[in-house]
C-alpha positions, -999 to 999 in steps of 0.1 A, spaced: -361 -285 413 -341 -286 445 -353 -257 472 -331 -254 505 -351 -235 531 -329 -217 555 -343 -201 585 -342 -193 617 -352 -220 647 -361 -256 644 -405 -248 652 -402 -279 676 -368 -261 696 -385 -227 696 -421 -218 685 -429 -187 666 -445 -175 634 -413 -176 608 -404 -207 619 -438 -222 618 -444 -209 579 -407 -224 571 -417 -256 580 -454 -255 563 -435 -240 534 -409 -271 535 -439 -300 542 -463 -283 513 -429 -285 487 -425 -321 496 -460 -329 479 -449 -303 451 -444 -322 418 -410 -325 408 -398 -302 436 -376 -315 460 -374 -294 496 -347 -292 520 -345 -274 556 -317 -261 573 -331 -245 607 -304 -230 631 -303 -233 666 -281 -218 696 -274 -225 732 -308 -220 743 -311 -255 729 -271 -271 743 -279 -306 742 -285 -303 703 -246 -290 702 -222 -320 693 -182 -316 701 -167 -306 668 -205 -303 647 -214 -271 630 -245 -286 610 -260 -321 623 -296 -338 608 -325 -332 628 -340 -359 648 -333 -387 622 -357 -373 598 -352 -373 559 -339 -335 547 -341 -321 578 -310 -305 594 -300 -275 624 -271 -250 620 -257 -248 651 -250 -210 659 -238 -191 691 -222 -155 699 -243 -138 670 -238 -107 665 -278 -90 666 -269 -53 653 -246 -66 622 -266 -99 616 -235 -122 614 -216 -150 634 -179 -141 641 -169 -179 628 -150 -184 597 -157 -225 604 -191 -217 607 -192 -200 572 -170 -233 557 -195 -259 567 -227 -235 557 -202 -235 523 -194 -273 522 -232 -279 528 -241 -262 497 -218 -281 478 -231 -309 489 -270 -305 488 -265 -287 455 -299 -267 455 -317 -248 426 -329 -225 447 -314 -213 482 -347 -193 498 -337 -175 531 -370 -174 548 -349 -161 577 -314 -151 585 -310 -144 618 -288 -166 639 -271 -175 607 -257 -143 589 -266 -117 560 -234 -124 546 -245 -162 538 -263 -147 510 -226 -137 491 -214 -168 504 -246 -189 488 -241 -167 459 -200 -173 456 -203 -210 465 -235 -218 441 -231 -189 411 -260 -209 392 -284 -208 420 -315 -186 425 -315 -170 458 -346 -159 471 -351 -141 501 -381 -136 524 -385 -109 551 -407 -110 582 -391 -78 598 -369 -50 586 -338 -65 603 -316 -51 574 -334 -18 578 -334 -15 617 -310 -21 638 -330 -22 667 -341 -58 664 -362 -55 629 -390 -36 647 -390 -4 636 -398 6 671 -381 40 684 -364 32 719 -366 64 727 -405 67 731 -422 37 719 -435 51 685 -435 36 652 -404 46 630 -413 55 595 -378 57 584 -344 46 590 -313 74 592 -279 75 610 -289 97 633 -322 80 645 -308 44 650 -277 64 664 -305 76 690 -323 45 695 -290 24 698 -269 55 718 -242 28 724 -235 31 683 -222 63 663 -237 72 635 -214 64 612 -213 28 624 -253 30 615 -242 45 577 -220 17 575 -246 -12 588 -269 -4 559 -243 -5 534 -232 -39 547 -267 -51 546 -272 -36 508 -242 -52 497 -259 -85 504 -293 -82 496 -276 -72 458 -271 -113 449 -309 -117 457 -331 -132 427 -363 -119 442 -379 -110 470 -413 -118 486 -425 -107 518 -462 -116 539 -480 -81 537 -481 -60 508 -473 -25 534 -436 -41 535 -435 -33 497 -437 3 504 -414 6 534 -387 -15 509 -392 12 483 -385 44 506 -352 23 516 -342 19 481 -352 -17 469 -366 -21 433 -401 -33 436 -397 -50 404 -381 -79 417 -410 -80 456 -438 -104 453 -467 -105 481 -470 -141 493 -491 -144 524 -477 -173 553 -502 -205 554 -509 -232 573 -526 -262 576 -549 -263 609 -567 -291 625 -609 -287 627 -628 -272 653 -640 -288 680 -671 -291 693 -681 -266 717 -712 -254 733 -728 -217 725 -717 -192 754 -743 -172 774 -722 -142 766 -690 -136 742 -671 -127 775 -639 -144 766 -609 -131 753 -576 -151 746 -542 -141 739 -522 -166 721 -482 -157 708 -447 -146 726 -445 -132 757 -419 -105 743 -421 -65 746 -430 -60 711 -464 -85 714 -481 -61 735 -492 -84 765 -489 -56 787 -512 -32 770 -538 -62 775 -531 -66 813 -530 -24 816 -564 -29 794 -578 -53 822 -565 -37 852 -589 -5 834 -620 -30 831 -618 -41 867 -619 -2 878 -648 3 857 -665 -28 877 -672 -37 836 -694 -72 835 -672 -100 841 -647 -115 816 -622 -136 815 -587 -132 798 -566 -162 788 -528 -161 781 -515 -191 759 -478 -180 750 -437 -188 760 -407 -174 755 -409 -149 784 -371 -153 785 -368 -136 756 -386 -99 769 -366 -76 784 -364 -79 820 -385 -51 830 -416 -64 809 -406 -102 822 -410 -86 854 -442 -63 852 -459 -98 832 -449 -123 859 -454 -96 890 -492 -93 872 -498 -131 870 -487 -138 906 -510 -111 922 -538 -123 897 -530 -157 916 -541 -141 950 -569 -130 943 -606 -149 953 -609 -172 925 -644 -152 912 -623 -119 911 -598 -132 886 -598 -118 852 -564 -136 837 -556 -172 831 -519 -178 824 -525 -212 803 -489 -217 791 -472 -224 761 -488 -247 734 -480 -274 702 -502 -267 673 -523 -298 682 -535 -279 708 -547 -247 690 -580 -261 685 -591 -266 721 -577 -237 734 -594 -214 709 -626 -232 715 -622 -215 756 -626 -179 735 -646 -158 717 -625 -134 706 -584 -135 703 -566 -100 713 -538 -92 691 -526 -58 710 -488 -56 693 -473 -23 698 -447 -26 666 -457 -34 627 -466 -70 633 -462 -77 598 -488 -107 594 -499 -119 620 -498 -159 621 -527 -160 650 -551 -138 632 -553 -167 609 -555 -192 635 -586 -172 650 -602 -167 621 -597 -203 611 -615 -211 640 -643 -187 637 -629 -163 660 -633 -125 650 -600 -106 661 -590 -79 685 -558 -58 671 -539 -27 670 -543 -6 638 -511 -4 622 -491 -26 600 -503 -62 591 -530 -65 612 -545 -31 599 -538 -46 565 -555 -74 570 -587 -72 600 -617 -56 584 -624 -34 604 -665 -40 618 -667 -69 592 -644 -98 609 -629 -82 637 -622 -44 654 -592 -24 658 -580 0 683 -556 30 685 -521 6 686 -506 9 727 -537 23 736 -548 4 768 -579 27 773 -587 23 739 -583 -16 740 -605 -17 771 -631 6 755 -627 -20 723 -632 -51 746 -661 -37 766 -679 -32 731 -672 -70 727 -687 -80 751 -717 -62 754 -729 -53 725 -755 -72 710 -755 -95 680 -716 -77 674 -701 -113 676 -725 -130 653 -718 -101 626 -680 -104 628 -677 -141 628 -704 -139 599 -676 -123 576 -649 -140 584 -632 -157 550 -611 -183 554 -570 -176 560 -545 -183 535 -540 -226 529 -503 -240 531 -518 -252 492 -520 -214 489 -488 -206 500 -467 -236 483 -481 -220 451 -474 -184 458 -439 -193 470 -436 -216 435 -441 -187 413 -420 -166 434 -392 -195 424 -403 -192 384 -399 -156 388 -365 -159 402 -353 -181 375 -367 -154 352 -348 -127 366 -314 -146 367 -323 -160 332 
């Protein structure tokens, strides 16, 4: 069986979670029996030197079955590029590879409408199709985060993504989702990383029938070793520095902790892509760093430890005790909760979405009222001080979903596929 992985972002051009599981997903398939894996990451001009005169798909740094769609001018509200060429190369590509199985882990930067096109180019193929947001639901970047306040949107209309997008008539909104339910129709079968995405797909309209639940995973490096703190005083952020990640409900959440003259602590930031956060939180993170720089070196709270490869999880994790996740939208999964818990570290998070599904609550980590940076610092304080809490959490942590576990959950989401189309 041929599988072509499309997605979004090469995970060595730009890091982040889909990305990442794409390419476990594609490196577990290769030691699949009988399965041969394909992956077809895009890119755009944040990346230029990767754009040849005259190229619309190239390979990917000499290696075998590896290749980048080159996209630019994407449209972000209708999820498509304006370029007819762009669509005949995606087309002669197909043609060429020939695939049993087209799986959209992401679509964005290459187009909704590549689904028809996979389906009118390759009428034989199974097309499955993965969702780590509710970009063909919201408008608004996938978040299902109203604009207008900041509160989690339940469901989708005209006239609320009219209000959240004011730049948009309503009517353009009605016709959005018809556009994206005319392509999600060719789709074989659907899987998505947290079962609460099931039910938000079954308000819109999907048939459930055809969703399975396959959770991302990943292969991580061991621990390292690390001496026993005097006190579990540590927190560590790890992720994108974008609006939606929460960073500045952490920094609010410290700035609350230093007025309370609360024991001392230390906060580490491990994350990139501020360029992507709108520049007002670009500005309140970096204007927050800088004076956090000025300060006596005893009276700083926050390191800013940069971006990081995956070979480097394992010593940075080992500088915390605890690992914040403070999103303020759904954050359907939540790639570093497994990373922490990997690593023996209990987690932090808001308590909505996929890291409500998934943190136990008082058994391997704690949660706290989502944007609440009172609530985070009370959380944090707790943490810290009281006794023996660490030991319990990290106690009942159970290891994080495998890559193994994932290949295998994605396999029988193919066999399901071929069942449905069958």
């Amino acid at each position: 069986m041929k599988v072509l992985i499309v997605t979004m972002y090469h995970p060595e051009l730009v890091r982040g979670g889909s990305q990442q599981v794409a390419y476990e997903l594609f490196q577990g398939l290769k030691q699949a029996p009988g399965v041969e894996p394909v992956l077809l990451c895009s890119t755009d001009l944040n990346s230029p030197a990767m754009f040849k005169s005259g190229a619309r798909i190239t390979g990917f740094d000499q290696r075998e079955n590896e290749f980048l769609f080159l996209s630019h001018d994407y449209d972000h509200v209708w999820q498509r590029l304006p370029w007819p060429r762009q669509a005949e190369a995606f087309a002669g590509f197909l043609r060429r590879i020939r695939p049993d199985v087209v799986h959209f882990n992401h679509f964005m930067t290459i187009g909704i409408d590549y689904l028809t096109l996979t389906r009118r180019v390759l009428p034989d193929a199974r097309i499955v199709f993965t969702a780590h947001e509710f970009l063909t639901i919201c408008a608004a970047e996938g978040h299902m985060l109203r604009r207008t306040d900041n509160s989690l949107c339940e469901k989708a209309s005209q006239v609320r993504c009219h209000q959240c997008l004011p730049q948009r008539p309503p009517e353009e909104m009605f016709l959005r989702e018809q556009w994206m339910r005319t392509h999600l129709a060719v789709v074989d079968y659907f899987t998505v990383p947290s079962r609460f995405m099931i039910d938000v797909f079954a308000r819109w309209g999907l048939d459930t029938a055809r969703f399975r639940h396959v959770p991302n995973g990943q292969d991580m490096l061991p621990r390292v070793p690390e001496a026993v703190p005097a006190r579990r005083n540590r927190f560590g952020f790890f992720g994108q520095l974008v609006d939606v990640k929460g960073v500045s409900v952490l920094l609010e959440a410290v700035q609350i902790l230093r007025a309370a003259e609360s024991p001392p602590f230390v906060v580490e930031i491990n994350g990139e892509n501020i360029h992507f956060a709108s520049p007002e939180k670009r500005k309140e993170i970096e204007s927050f760093l800088e004076e956090e720089a000025r300060r006596p070196v005893l009276e700083q709270r926050v390191r800013f430890n940069g971006g990081y490869h995956h070979d480097q999880l394992a010593t940075r994790m080992a500088r915390v005790d605890w690992v914040v996740v403070p999103s303020i939208w759904w954050e359907i999964y939540g790639l570093v909760m497994s990373e922490a818990w990997h690593f023996g570290r209990p987690v932090i998070a808001s308590n909505k979405g996929g890291m409500a599904e998934r943190v136990r609550d008082g058994v391997d980590g704690l949660l706290f009222e989502i944007g609440d940076a009172h609530a985070l610092a009370a959380t944090m304080h707790r943490a810290m001080t009281e006794e023996k809490l660490w030991e319990t959490l990290e106690a009942g942590i159970t290891p994080p979903p495998s890559r193994a576990d994932m290949v295998q959950g994605y396999l029988a989401a193919y066999d399901a596929a071929l069942m449905v189309q069958a």
